[in-house]
N, C-alpha and C positions, 0 to 999 in steps of 0.2 A: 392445658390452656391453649386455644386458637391462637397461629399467629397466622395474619394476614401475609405478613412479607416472606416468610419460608414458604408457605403456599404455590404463592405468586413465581416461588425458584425454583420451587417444583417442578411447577406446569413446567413454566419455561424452559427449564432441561429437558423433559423428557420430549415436548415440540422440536428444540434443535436436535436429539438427538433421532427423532424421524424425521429430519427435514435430509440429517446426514443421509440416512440409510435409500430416504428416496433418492439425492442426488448420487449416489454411489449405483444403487438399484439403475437409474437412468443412464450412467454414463460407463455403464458393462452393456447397457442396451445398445447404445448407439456405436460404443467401439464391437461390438458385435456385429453389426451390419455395417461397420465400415469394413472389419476384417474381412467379410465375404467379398465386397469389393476391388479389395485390395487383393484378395487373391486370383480373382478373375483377373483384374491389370495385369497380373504378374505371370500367368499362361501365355497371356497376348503379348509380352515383352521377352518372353523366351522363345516363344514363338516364331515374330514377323523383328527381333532386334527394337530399339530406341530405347529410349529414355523414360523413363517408368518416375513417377511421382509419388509417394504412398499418402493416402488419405488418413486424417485426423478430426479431435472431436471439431474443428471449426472451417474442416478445408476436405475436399470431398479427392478420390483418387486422380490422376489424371498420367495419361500418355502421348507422348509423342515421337513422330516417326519423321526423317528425311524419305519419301517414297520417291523413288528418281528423282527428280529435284524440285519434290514441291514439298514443302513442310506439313504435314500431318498432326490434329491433334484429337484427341480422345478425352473425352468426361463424362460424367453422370452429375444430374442434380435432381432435386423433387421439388415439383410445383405443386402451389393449389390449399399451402396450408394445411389445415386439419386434416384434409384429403392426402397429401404427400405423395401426391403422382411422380412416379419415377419416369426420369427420361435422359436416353442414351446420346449424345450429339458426336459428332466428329464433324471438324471442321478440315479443309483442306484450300492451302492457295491455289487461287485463281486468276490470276493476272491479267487472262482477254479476257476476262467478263468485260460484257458495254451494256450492259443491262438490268435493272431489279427486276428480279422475279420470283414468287411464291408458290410451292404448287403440294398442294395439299390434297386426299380423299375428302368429296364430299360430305360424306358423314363422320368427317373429323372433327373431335373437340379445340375447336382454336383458340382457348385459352391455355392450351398445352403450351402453344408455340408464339415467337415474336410475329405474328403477319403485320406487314405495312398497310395499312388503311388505307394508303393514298393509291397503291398499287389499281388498276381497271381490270376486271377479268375481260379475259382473251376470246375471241369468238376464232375457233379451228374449223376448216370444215373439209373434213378427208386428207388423202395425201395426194404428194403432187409428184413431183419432180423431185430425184434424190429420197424419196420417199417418206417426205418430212411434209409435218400438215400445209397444207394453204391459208396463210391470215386474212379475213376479211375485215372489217370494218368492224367495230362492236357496235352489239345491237343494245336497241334503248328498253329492250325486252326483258323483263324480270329474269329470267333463264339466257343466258348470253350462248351456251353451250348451243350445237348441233346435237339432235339426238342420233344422228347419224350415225357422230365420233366415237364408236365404244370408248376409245380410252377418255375423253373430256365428259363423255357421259359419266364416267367415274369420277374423275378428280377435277377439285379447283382448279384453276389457271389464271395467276394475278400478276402484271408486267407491265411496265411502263413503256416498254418497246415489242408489240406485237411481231415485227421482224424479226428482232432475234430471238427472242421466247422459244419461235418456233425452229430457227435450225438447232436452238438447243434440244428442242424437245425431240430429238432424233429413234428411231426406231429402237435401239439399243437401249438409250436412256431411260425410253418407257419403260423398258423390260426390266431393269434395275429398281426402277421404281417399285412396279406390279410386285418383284421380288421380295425386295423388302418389308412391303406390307404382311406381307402374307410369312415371314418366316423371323422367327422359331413359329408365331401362331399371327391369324389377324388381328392386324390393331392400326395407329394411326402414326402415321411417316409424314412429313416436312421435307421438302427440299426447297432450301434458301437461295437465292445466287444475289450478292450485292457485290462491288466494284473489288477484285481483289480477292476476294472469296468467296468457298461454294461450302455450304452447312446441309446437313443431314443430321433430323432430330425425328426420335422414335420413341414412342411411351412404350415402356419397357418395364415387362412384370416377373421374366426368365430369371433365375440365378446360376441359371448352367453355364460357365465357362465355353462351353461346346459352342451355346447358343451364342455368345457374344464374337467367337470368332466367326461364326458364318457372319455376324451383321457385319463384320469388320470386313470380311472379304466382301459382302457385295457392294459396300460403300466406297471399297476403295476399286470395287469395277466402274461404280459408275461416276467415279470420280476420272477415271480413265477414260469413260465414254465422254464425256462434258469436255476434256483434253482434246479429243480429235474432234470434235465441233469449229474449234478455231483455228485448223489447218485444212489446206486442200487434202481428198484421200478418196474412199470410195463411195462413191453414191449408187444409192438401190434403186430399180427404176418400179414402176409399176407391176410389173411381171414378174418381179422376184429375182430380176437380172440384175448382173452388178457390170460397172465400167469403171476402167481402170486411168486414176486422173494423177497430175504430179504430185509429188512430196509426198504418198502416204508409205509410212513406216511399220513395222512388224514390230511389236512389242515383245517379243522373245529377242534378238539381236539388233534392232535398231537401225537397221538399215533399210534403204529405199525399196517398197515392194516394185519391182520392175519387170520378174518375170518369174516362173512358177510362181503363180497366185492362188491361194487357196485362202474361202472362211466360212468362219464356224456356223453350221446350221443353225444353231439353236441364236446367237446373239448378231452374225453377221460379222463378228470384229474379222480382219483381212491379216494372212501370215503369209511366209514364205511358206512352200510345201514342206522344205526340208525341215523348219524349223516347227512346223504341225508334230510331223514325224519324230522329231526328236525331243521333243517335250510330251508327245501320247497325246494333246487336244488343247483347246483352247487355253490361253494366255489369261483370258479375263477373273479376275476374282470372282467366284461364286457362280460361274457359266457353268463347268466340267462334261462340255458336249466334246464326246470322245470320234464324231464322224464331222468332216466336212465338205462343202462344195467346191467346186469348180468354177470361177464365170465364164460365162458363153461370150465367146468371142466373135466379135463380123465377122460370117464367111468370107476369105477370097480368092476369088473366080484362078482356076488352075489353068495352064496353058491348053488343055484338048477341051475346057467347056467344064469341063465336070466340076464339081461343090468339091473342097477338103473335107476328110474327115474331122468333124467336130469332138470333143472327149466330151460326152454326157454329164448333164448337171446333174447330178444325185448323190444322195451322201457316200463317203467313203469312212471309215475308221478309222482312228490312231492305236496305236499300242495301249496295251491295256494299261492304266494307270493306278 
């Protein structure tokens, strides 16, 4: 004899007991790919020291670091929905920031990232003085860039204040940038600066642990570069010459560079000699140039007439590392 209401209990149980096996099926998925996460944070926390967060099903990993005395933080999240783009951000205080600014690859997806709309791109054109672009005016021209500029030929440049944009956008800074992009593989990099703080966000497809400490040491170089932005220190002149101005400090001990000055070929950042040598090479995260320069100093005039001898600008090497 049919009965309609066993039936009906039927379905019904055997519905919830797949609705069980899918949400169990889903939630070994997703502590799955948190777990990788979590172990990646956990390299980087044995690693570089802080405070390590472990991710869950409702709350993604996260770390944080005191780096000399600026607070450091570390996350992942996916944008984009169905798509579920992954993306790495560290953020780090900033305190002299006096400026917004965006600066993105042009053939970045910017739905990855927060960009301010209201932000005006930047017209750069060449460098100048201290070897940081020249701002002019922005043009009412569809392409605001110079094609001049390799590096603005490459990337956005969005800022409310075209002056400081640009001593941020320092020779070094670039290069952490370029870096970035391009490592573990190419893809698309954000750098944020709003009042306070500086953001570094990266769509991010790696699960190598390896790979995640390189992003972390370049982000925390160029979080170093964006630091000596807001103090007097060295500036590069057009010729690849450096001059040596007050306050700038050596980032291996801390103290005033005032005499053996020596820096790094590859990034420019400025050391004592001794402290080149006793570290094997550069200071900067994610630099590892093992030879440095000399700056060329004004000759002055000797008492019979003659020129001093000058010590040549050309690389030298640190101990092997």
């Amino acid at each position: 004899m049919w009965r309609p209401g066993v039936e009906c209990v039927g379905i019904g149980f055997v519905l919830m007991v797949v609705a069980i096996l899918l949400a169990v099926y889903l939630s070994v998925r997703a502590q799955s790919r948190i777990d990788v996460w979590n172990q990646a944070f956990a390299i980087l926390s044995r690693r570089f020291g802080g405070q390590l967060f472990l991710g869950g099903w409702f709350r993604q990993p996260q770390w944080r670091l005191l780096y000399g005395e600026t607070f450091v933080r570390l996350t992942t999240y996916t944008v984009g929905g169905s798509r579920a783009i992954r993306v790495m951000e560290l953020i780090a205080q900033f305190p002299d920031a006096r400026c917004k600014m965006d600066v993105y690859p042009r053939s970045a997806d910017t739905s990855l990232f927060l960009i301010d709309t209201d932000l005006k791109p930047v017209l750069l054109g060449g460098t100048g003085e201290g070897g940081r672009f020249i701002v002019t005016a922005s043009s009412p021209a569809p392409d605001p860039v110079m094609p001049d500029n390799e590096f603005a030929g490459r990337w956005t440049i969005l800022a409310n204040d075209e002056e400081e944009a640009a001593l941020l956008l320092t020779q070094q800074v670039r290069f952490h940038l370029d870096q970035l992009r391009r490592t573990p593989e190419w893809s698309d990099v954000n750098l944020s600066i709003r009042p306070g703080w500086l953001t570094i966000r990266r769509k991010w497809t790696s699960k190598l642990p390896a790979d995640l400490e390189a992003f972390v040491e370049l982000a925390l170089g160029l979080v170093d570069q964006a630091q000596m932005t807001r103090t007097s220190g060295i500036d590069f002149l057009d010729d690849g010459q450096v001059k040596v101005v007050e306050d700038a400090r050596c980032l291996i001990c801390g103290e005033a560079l005032q005499s053996e000055l020596v820096y790094c070929r590859r990034c420019k950042t400025p050391h004592h000699r001794e402290c080149w040598e006793y570290s094997g090479g550069c200071s900067t995260y994610g630099c590892r140039e093992t030879q440095f320069l000399v700056p060329q100093r004004h000759p002055q005039p000797s008492g019979d007439g003659s020129e001093p001898a000058q010590e040549p600008l050309w690389p030298r090497p640190g101990k092997p590392r």
